[in-house]
C-alpha positions as CSV (number, residue, x, y, z in Angstrom):
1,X,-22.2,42.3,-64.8
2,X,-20.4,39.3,-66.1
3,X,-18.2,37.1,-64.3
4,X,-19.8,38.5,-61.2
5,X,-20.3,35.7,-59.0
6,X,-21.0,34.9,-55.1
7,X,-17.7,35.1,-54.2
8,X,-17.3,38.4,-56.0
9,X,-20.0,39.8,-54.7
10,X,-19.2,38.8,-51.5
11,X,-16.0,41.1,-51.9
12,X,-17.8,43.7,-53.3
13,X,-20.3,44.2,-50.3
14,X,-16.8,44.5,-47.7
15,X,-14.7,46.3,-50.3
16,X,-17.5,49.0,-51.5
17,X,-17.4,51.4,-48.4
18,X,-13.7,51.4,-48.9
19,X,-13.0,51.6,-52.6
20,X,-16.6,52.4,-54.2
21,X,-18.6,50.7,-57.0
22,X,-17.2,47.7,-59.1
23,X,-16.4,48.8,-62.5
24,X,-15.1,46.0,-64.4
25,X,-14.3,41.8,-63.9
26,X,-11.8,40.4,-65.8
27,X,-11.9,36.9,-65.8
28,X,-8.8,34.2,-66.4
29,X,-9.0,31.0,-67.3
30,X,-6.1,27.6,-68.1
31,X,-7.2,24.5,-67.2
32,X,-4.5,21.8,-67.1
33,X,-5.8,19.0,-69.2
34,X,-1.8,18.2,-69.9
35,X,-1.4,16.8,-66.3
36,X,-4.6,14.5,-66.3
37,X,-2.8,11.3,-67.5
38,X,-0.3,11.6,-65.6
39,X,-2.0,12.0,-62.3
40,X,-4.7,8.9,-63.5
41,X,-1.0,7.5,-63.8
42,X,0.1,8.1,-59.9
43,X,-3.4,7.0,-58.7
44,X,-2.9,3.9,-60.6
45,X,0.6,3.8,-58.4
46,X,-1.1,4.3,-55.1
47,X,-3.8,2.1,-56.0
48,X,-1.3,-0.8,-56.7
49,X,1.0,0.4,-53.4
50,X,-2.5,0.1,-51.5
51,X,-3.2,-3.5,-52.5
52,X,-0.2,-4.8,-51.4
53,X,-0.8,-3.1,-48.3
54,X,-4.2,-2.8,-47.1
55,X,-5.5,-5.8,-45.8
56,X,-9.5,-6.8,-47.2
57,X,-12.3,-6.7,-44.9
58,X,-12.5,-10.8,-44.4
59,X,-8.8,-11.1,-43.7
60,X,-5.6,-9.5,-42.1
61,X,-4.1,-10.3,-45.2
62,X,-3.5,-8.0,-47.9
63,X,-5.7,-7.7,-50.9
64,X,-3.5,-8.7,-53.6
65,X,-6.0,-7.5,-56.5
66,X,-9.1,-9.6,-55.8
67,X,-11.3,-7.6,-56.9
68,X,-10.2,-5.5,-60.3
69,X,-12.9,-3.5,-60.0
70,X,-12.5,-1.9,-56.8
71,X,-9.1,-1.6,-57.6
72,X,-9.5,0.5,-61.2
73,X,-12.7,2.6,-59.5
74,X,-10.3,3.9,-56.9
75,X,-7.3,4.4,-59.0
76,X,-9.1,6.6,-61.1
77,X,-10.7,8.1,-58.2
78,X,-7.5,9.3,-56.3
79,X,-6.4,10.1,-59.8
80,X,-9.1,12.9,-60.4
81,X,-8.8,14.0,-56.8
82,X,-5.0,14.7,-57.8
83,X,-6.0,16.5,-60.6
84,X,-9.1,18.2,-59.5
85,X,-6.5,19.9,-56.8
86,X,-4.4,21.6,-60.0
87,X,-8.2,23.9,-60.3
88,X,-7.2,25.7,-57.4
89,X,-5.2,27.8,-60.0
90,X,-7.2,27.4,-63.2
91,X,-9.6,30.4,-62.3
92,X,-8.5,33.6,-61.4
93,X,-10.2,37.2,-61.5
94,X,-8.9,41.1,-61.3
95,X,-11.4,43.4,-60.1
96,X,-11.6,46.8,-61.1
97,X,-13.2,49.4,-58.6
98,X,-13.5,53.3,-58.8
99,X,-10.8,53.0,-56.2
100,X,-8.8,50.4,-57.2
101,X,-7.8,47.3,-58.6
102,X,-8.4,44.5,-56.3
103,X,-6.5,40.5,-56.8
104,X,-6.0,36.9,-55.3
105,X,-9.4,37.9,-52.7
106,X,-11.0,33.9,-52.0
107,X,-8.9,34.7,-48.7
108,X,-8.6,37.4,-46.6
109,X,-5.1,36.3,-45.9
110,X,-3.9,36.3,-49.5
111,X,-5.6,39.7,-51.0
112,X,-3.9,42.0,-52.8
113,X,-5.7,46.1,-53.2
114,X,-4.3,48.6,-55.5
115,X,-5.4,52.1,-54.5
116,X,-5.1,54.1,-58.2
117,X,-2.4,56.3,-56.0
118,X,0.1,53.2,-56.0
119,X,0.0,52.4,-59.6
120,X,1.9,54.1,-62.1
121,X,0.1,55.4,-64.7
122,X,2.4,55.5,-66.9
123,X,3.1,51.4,-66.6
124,X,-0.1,50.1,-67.8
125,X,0.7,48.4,-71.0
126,X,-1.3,45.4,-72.7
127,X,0.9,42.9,-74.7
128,X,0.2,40.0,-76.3
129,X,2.0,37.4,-79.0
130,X,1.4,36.2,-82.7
131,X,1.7,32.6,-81.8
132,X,-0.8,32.5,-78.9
133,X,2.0,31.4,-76.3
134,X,1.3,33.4,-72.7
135,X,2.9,36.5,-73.3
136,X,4.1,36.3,-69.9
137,X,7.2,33.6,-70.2
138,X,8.3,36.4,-72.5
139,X,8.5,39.4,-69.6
140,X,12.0,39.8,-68.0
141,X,11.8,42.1,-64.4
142,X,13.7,42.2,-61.4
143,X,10.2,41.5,-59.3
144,X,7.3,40.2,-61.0
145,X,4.1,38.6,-60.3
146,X,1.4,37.0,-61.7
147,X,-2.1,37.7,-61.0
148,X,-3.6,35.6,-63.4
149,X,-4.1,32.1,-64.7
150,X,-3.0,32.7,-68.4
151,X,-4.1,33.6,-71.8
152,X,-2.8,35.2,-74.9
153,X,-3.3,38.6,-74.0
154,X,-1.7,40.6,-70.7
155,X,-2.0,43.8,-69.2
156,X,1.3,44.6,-66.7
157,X,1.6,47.5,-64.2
158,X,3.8,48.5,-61.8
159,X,3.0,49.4,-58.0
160,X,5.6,48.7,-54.8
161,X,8.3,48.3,-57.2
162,X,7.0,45.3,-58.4
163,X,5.2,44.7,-62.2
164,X,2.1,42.9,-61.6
165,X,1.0,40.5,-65.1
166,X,-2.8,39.4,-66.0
167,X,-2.9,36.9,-68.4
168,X,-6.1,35.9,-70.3
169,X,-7.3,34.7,-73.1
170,X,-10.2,38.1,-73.0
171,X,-9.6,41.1,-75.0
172,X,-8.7,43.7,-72.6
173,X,-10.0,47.0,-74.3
174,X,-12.9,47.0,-72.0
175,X,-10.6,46.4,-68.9
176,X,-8.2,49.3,-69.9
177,X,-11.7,51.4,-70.5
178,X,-12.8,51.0,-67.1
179,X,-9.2,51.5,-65.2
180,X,-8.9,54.8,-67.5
181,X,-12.0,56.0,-66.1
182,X,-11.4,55.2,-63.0
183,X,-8.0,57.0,-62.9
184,X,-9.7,60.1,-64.0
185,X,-12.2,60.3,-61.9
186,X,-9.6,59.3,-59.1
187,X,-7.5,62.6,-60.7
188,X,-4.6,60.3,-60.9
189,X,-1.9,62.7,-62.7
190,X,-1.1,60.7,-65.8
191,X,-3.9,59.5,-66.5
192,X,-3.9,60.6,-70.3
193,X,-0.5,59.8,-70.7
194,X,-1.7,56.1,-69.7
195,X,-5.2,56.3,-71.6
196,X,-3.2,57.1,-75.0
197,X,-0.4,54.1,-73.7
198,X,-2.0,51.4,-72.9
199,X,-3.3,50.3,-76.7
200,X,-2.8,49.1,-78.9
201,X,-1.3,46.0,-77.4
202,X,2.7,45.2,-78.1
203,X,3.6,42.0,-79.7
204,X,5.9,40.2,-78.3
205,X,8.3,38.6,-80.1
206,X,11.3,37.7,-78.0
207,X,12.3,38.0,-74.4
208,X,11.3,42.0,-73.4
209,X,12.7,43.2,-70.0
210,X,10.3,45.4,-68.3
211,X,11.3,48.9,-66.4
């Protein structure tokens, strides 16, 4: 299955018992190439603070740029460690069991389950936009949350009063496929209703509230 990696099979083998067979991994993707200079730019800063202040290894005295080198190697060094930190939200997957969507699962602490009983049917909706912005700055709700890392296409549900938005740059028929299925099987009441809903996806075009 693709996109199925350790870490999601590591979920699968403690989520199976309780939720059943993986159907589907949707996979989403943004890296921020945007912020690069800038954070080469703040380790060039604290390169520059940390040769006026830490002292070289023949002296107590500060280093005062004696050696360039050293100086550039770090700079850039602490840059990409800056940067390299901004990953930690450039990849992000939603899992679809037969009993449930599962979210945000690297941690125990921060995962989110969706049993097919707390989702509303009726709410699954794919959008997307004509001018490949993230269709998700364009979503207006009282309580929303974003699941994934961004893309041109979304799909948004509801559950716990609260409309949960993946983002990615995938097409989503197969997703919707395999979360129709699933709420079928699960004899979710709506589920036709939400089969027949779901596509084609809505363009967005302005600001749309959700509810």
């Amino acid at each position: 299955m693709r996109g199925r990696n350790w870490l999601v099979r590591r979920v699968e083998r403690r989520l199976e018992p309780q939720l059943g067979r993986l159907r589907y991994v949707a996979s989403s993707r943004r890296i921020f190439w945007k912020v690069l200079v800038p954070c080469l730019v703040v380790g060039f800063v604290f390169g520059a603070i940390a040769e006026f202040v830490s002292p070289i290894r023949s002296t107590r005295e500060a280093g005062h740029f004696n050696d360039p080198l050293f100086y550039v190697l770090t700079s850039i060094l602490t840059g990409l460690v800056l940067w390299s930190m901004t990953l930690l939200g450039s990849f992000r997957k939603l899992l679809v069991f037969d009993g449930g969507i599962v979210a945000k699962y690297s941690q125990n602490h921060t995962l989110l389950l969706f049993p097919w009983a707390d989702i509303a049917p009726a709410s699954l909706k794919v959008v997307t936009t004509l001018d490949g912005t993230d269709p998700e700055r364009r979503l207006v709700a009282k309580q929303k949350v974003s699941l994934g890392a961004g893309g041109v296409n979304a799909l948004v549900f509801r559950a716990r009063e609260t409309f949960w938005v993946f983002a990615t740059n995938e097409d989503l028929e197969a997703m919707v496929g395999a979360v129709h299925a699933c709420l079928r099987q699960a004899g979710i009441p709506g589920a036709g209703l939400a089969a027949a809903g779901a596509l084609p996806a809505v363009v967005l075009t302005e600001r749309t509230a959700l509810g």
